[in-house]
N, CA, C, O and CB atoms as a CASP TS submission, in Angstrom:
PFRMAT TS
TARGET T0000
AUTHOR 0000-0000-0000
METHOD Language model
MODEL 1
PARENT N/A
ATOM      1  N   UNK     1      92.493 -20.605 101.632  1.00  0.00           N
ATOM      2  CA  UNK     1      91.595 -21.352 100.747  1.00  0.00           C
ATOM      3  C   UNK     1      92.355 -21.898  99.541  1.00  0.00           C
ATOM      4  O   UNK     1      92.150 -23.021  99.080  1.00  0.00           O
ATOM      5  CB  UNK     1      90.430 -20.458 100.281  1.00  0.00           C
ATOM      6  N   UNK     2      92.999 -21.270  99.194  1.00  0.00           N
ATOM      7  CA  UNK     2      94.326 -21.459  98.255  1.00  0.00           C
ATOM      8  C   UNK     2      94.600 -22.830  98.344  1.00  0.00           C
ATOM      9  O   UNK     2      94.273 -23.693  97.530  1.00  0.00           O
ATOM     10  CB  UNK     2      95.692 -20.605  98.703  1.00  0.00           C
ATOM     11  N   UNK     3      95.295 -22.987  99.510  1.00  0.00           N
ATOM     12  CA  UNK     3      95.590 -23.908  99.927  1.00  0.00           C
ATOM     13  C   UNK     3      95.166 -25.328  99.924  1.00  0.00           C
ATOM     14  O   UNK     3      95.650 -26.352  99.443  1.00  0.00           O
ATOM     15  CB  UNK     3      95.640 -23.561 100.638  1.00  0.00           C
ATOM     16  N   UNK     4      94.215 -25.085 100.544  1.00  0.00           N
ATOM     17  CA  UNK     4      92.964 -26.336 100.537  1.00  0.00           C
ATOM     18  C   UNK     4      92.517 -26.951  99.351  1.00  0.00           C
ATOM     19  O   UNK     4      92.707 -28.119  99.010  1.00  0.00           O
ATOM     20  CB  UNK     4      91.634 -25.852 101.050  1.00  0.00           C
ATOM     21  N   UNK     5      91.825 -25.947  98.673  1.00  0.00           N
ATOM     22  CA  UNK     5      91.594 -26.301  97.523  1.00  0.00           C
ATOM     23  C   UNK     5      92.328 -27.520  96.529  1.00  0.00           C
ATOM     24  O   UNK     5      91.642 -28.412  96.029  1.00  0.00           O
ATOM     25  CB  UNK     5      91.679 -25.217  97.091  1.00  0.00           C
ATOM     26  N   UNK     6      93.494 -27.444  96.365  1.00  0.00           N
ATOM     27  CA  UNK     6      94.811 -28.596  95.685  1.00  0.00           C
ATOM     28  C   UNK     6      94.173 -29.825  96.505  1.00  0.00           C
ATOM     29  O   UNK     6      93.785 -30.780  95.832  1.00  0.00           O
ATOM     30  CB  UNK     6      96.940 -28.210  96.227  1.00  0.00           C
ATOM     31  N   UNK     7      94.045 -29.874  97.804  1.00  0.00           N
ATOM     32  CA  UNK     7      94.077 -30.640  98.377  1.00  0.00           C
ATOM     33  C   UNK     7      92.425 -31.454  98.291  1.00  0.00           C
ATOM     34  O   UNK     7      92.609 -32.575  97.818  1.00  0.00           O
ATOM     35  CB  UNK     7      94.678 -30.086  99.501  1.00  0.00           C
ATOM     36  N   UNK     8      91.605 -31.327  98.459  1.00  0.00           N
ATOM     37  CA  UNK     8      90.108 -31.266  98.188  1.00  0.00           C
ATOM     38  C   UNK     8      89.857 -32.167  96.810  1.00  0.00           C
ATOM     39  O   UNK     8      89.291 -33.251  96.672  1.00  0.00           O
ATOM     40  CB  UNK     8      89.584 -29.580  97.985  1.00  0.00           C
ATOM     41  N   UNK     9      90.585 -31.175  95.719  1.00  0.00           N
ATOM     42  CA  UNK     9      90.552 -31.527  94.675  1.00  0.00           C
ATOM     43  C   UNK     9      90.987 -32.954  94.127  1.00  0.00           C
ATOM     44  O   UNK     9      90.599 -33.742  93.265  1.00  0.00           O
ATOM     45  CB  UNK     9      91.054 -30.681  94.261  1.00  0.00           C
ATOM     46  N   UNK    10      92.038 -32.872  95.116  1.00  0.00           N
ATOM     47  CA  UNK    10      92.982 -34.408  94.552  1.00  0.00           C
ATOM     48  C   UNK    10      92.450 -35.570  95.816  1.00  0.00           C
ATOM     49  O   UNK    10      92.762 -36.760  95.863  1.00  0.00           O
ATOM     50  CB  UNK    10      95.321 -34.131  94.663  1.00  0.00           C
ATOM     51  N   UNK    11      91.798 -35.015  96.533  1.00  0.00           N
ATOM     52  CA  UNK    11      90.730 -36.299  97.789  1.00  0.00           C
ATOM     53  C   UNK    11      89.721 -36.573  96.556  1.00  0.00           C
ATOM     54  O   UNK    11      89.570 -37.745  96.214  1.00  0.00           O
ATOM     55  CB  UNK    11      89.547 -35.375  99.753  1.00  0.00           C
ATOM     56  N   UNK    12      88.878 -35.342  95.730  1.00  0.00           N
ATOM     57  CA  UNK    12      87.811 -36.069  95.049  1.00  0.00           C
ATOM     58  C   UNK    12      88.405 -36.763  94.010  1.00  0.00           C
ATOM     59  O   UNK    12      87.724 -37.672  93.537  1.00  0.00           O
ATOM     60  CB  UNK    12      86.719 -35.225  94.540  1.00  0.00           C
ATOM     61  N   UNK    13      89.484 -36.572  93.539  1.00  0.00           N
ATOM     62  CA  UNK    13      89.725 -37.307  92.251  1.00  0.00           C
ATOM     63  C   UNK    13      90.449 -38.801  92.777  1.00  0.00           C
ATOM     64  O   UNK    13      90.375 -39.806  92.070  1.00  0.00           O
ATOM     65  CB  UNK    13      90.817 -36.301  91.136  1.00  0.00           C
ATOM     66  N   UNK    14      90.977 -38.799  93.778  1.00  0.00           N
ATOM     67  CA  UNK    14      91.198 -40.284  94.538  1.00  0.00           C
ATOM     68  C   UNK    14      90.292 -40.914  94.509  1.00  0.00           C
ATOM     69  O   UNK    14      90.264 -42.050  94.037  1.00  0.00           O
ATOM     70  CB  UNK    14      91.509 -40.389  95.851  1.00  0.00           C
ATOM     71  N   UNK    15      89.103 -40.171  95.133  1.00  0.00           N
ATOM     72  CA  UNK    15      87.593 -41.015  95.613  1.00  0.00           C
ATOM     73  C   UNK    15      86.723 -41.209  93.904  1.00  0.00           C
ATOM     74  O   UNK    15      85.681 -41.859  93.812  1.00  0.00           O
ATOM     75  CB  UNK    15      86.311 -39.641  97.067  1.00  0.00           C
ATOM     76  N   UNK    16      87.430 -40.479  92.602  1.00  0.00           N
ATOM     77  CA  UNK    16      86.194 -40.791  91.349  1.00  0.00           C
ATOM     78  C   UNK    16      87.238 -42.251  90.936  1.00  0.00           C
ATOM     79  O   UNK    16      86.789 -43.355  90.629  1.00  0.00           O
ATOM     80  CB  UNK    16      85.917 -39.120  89.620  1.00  0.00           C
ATOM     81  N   UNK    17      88.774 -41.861  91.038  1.00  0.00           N
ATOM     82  CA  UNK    17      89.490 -43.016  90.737  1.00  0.00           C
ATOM     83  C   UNK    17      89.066 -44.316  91.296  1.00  0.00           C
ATOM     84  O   UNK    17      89.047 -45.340  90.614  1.00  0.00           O
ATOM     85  CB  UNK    17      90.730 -42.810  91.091  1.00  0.00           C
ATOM     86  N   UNK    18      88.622 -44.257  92.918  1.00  0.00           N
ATOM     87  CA  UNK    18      88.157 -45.716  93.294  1.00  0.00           C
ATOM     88  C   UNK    18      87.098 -45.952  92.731  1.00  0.00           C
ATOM     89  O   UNK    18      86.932 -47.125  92.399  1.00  0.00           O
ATOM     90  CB  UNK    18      87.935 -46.033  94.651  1.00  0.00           C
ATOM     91  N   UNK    19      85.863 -44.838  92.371  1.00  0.00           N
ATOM     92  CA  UNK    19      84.640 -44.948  92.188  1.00  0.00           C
ATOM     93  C   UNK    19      85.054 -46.228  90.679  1.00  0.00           C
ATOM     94  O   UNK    19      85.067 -47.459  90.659  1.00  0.00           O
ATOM     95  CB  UNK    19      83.762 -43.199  91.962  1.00  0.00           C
ATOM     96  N   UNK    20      85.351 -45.134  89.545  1.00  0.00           N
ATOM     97  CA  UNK    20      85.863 -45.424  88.707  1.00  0.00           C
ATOM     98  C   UNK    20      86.108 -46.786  87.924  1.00  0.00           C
ATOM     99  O   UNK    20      85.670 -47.186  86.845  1.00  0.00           O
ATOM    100  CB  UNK    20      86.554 -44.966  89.020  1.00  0.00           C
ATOM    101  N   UNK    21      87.253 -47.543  89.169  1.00  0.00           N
ATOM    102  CA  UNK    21      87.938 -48.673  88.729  1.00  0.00           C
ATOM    103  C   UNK    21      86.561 -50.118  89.034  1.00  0.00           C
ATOM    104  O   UNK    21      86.344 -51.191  88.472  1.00  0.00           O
ATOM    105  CB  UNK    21      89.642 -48.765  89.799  1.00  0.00           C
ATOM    106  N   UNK    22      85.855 -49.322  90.296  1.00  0.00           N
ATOM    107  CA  UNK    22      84.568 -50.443  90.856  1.00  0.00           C
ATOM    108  C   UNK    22      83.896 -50.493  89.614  1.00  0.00           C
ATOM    109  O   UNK    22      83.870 -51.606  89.089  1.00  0.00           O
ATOM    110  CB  UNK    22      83.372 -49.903  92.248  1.00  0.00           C
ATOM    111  N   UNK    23      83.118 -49.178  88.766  1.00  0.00           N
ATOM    112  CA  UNK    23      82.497 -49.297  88.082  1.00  0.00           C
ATOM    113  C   UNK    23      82.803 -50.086  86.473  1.00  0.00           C
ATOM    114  O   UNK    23      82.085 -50.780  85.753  1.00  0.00           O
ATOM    115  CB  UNK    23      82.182 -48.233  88.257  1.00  0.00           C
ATOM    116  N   UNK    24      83.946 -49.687  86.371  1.00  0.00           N
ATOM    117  CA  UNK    24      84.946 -50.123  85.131  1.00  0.00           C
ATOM    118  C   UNK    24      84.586 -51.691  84.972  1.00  0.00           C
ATOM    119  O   UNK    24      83.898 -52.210  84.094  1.00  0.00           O
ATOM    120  CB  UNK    24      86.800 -49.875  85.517  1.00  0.00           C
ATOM    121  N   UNK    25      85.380 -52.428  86.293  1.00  0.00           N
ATOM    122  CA  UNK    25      84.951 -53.859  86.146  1.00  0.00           C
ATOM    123  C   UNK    25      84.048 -54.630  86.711  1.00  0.00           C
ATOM    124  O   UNK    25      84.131 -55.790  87.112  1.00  0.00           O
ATOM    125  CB  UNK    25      85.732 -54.472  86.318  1.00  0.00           C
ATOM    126  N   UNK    26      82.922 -53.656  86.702  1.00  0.00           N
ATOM    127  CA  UNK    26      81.459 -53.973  86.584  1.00  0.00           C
ATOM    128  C   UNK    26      80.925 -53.862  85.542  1.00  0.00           C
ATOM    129  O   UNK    26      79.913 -54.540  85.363  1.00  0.00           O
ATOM    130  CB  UNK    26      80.718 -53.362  87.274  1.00  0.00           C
ATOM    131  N   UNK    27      81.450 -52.877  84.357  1.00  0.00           N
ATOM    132  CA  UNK    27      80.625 -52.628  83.202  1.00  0.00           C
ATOM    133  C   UNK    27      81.752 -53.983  82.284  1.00  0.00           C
ATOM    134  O   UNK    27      81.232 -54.748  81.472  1.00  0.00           O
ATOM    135  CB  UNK    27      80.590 -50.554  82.555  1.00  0.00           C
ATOM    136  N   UNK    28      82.966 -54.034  82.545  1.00  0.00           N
ATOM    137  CA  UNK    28      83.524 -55.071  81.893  1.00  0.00           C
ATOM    138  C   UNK    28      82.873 -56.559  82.378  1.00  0.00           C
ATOM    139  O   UNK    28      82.577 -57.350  81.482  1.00  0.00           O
ATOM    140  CB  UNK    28      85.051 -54.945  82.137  1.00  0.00           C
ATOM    141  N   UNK    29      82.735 -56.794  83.240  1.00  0.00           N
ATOM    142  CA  UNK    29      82.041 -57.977  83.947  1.00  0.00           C
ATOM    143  C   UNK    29      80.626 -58.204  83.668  1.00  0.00           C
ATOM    144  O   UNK    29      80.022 -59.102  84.254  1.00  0.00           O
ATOM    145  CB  UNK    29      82.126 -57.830  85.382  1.00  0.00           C
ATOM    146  N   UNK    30      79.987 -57.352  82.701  1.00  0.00           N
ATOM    147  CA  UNK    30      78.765 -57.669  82.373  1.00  0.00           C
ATOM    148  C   UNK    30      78.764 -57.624  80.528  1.00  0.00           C
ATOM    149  O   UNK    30      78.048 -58.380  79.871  1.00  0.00           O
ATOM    150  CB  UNK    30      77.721 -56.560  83.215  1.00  0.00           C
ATOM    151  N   UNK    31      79.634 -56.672  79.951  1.00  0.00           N
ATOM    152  CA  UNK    31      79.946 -56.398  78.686  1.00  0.00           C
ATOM    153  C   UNK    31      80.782 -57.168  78.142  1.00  0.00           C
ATOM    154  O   UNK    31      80.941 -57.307  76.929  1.00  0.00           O
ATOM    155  CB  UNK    31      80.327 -55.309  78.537  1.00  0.00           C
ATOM    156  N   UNK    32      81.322 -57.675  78.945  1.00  0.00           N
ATOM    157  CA  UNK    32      82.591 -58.907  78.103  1.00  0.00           C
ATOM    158  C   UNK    32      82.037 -59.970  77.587  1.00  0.00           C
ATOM    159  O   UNK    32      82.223 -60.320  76.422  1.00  0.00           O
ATOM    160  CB  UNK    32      83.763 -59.685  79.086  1.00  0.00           C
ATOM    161  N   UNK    33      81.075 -60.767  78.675  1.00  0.00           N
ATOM    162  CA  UNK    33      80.309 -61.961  78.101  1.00  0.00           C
ATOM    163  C   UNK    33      79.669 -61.572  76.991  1.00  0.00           C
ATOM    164  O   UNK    33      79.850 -62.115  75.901  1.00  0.00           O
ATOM    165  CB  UNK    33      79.317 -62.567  78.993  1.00  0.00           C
ATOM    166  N   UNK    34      78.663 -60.344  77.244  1.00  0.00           N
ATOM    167  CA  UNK    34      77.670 -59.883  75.690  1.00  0.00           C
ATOM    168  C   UNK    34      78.262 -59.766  74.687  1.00  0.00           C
ATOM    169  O   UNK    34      77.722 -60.167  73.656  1.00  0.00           O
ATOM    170  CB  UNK    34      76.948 -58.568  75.575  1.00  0.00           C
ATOM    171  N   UNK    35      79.898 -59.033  74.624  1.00  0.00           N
ATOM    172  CA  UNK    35      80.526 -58.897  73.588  1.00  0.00           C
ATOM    173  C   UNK    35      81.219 -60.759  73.122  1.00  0.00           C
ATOM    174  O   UNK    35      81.085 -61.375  72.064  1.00  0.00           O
ATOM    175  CB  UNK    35      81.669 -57.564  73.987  1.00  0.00           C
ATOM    176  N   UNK    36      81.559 -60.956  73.736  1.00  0.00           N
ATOM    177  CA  UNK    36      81.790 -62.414  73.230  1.00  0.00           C
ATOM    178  C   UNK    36      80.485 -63.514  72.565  1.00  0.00           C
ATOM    179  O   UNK    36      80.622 -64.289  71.618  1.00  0.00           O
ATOM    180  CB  UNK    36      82.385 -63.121  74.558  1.00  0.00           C
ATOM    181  N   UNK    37      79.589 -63.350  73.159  1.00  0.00           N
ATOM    182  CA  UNK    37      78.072 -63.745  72.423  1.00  0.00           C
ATOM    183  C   UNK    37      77.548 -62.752  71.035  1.00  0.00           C
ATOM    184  O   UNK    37      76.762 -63.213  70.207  1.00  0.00           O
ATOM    185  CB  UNK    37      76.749 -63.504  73.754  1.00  0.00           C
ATOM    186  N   UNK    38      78.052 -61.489  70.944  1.00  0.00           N
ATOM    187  CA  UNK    38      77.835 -60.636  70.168  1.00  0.00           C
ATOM    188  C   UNK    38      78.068 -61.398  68.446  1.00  0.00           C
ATOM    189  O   UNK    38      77.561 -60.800  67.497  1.00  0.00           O
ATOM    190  CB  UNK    38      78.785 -59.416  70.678  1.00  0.00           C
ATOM    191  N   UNK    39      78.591 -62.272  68.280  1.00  0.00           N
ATOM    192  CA  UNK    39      78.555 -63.061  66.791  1.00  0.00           C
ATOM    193  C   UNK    39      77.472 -64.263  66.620  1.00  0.00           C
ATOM    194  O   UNK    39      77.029 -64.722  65.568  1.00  0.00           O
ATOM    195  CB  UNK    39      80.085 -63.796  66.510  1.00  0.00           C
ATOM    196  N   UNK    40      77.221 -64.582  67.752  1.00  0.00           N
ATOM    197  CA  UNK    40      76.270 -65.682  67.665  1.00  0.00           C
ATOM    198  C   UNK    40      75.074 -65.071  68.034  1.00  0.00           C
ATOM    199  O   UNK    40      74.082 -65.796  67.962  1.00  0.00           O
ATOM    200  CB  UNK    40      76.583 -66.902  68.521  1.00  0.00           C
ATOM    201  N   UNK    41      74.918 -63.978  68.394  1.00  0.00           N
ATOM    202  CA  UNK    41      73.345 -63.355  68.395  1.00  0.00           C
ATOM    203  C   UNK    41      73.429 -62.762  67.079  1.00  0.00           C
ATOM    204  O   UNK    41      72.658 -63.010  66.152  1.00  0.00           O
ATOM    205  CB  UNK    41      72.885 -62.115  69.682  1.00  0.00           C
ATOM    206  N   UNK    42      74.389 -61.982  67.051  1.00  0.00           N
ATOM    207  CA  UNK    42      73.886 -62.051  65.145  1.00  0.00           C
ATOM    208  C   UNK    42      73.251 -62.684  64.356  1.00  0.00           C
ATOM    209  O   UNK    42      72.162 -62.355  63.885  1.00  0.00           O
ATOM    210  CB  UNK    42      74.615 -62.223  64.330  1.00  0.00           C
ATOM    211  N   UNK    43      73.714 -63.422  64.183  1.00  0.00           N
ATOM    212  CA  UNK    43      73.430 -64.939  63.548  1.00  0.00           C
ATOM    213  C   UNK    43      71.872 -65.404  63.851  1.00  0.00           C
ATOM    214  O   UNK    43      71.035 -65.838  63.060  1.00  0.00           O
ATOM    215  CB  UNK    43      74.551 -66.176  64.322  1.00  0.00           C
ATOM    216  N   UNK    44      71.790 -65.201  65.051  1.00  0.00           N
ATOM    217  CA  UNK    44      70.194 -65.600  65.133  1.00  0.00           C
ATOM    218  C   UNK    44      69.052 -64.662  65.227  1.00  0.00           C
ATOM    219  O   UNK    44      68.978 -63.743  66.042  1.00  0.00           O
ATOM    220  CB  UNK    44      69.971 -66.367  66.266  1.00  0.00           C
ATOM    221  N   UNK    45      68.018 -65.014  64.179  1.00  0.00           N
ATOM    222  CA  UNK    45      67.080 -64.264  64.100  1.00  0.00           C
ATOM    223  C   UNK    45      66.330 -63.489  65.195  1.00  0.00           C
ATOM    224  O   UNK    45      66.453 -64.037  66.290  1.00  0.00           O
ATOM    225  CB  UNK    45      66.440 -64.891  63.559  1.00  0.00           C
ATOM    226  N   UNK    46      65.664 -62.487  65.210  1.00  0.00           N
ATOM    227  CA  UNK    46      65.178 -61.408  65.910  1.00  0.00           C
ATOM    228  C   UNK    46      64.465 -62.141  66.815  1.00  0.00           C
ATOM    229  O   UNK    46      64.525 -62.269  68.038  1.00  0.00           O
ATOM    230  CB  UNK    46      64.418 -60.364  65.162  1.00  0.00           C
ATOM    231  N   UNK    47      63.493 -62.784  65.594  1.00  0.00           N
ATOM    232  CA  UNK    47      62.346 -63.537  66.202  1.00  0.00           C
ATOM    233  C   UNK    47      62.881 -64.788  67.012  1.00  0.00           C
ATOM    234  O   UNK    47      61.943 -65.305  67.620  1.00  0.00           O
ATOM    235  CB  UNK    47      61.318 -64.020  65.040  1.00  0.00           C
ATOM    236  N   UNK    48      63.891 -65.340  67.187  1.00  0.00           N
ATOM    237  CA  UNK    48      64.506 -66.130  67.905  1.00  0.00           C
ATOM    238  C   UNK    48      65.370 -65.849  69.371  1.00  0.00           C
ATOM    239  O   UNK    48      65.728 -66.524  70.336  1.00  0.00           O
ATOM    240  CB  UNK    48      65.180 -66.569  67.022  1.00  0.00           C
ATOM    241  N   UNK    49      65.444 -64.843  69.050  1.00  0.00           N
ATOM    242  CA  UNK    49      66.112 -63.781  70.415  1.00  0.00           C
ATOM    243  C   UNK    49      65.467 -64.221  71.564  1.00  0.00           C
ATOM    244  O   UNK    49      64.239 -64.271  71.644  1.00  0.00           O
ATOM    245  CB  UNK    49      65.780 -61.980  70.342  1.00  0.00           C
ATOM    246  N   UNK    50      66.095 -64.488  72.307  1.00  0.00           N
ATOM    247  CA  UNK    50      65.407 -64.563  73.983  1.00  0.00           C
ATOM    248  C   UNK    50      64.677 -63.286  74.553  1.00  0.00           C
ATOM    249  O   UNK    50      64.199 -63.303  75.687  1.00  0.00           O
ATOM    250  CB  UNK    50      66.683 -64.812  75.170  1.00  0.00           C
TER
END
């Protein structure tokens, strides 16, 4: 079991790394645009907000 274990361990952390990188530039691919709009929604009133 010893054994295995090392091994197990470093399959799930391969599989959170792919998880990971999918999710990464999905949250960048939706957060980048908002953050780049993020000065010009400032700027406009609440009540003007979409």
């Amino acid at each position: 079991e010893r054994t295995r274990a090392p091994l197990i361990i470093c399959h799930i952390l391969e599989l959170i790394n792919g998880y990971w990188l999918n999710y990464v530039t999905l949250i960048l691919s939706v957060a980048l645009p908002r953050i780049t709009l993020s000065p010009s929604t400032q700027i406009v009133r609440p009540g003007e907000y979409p």
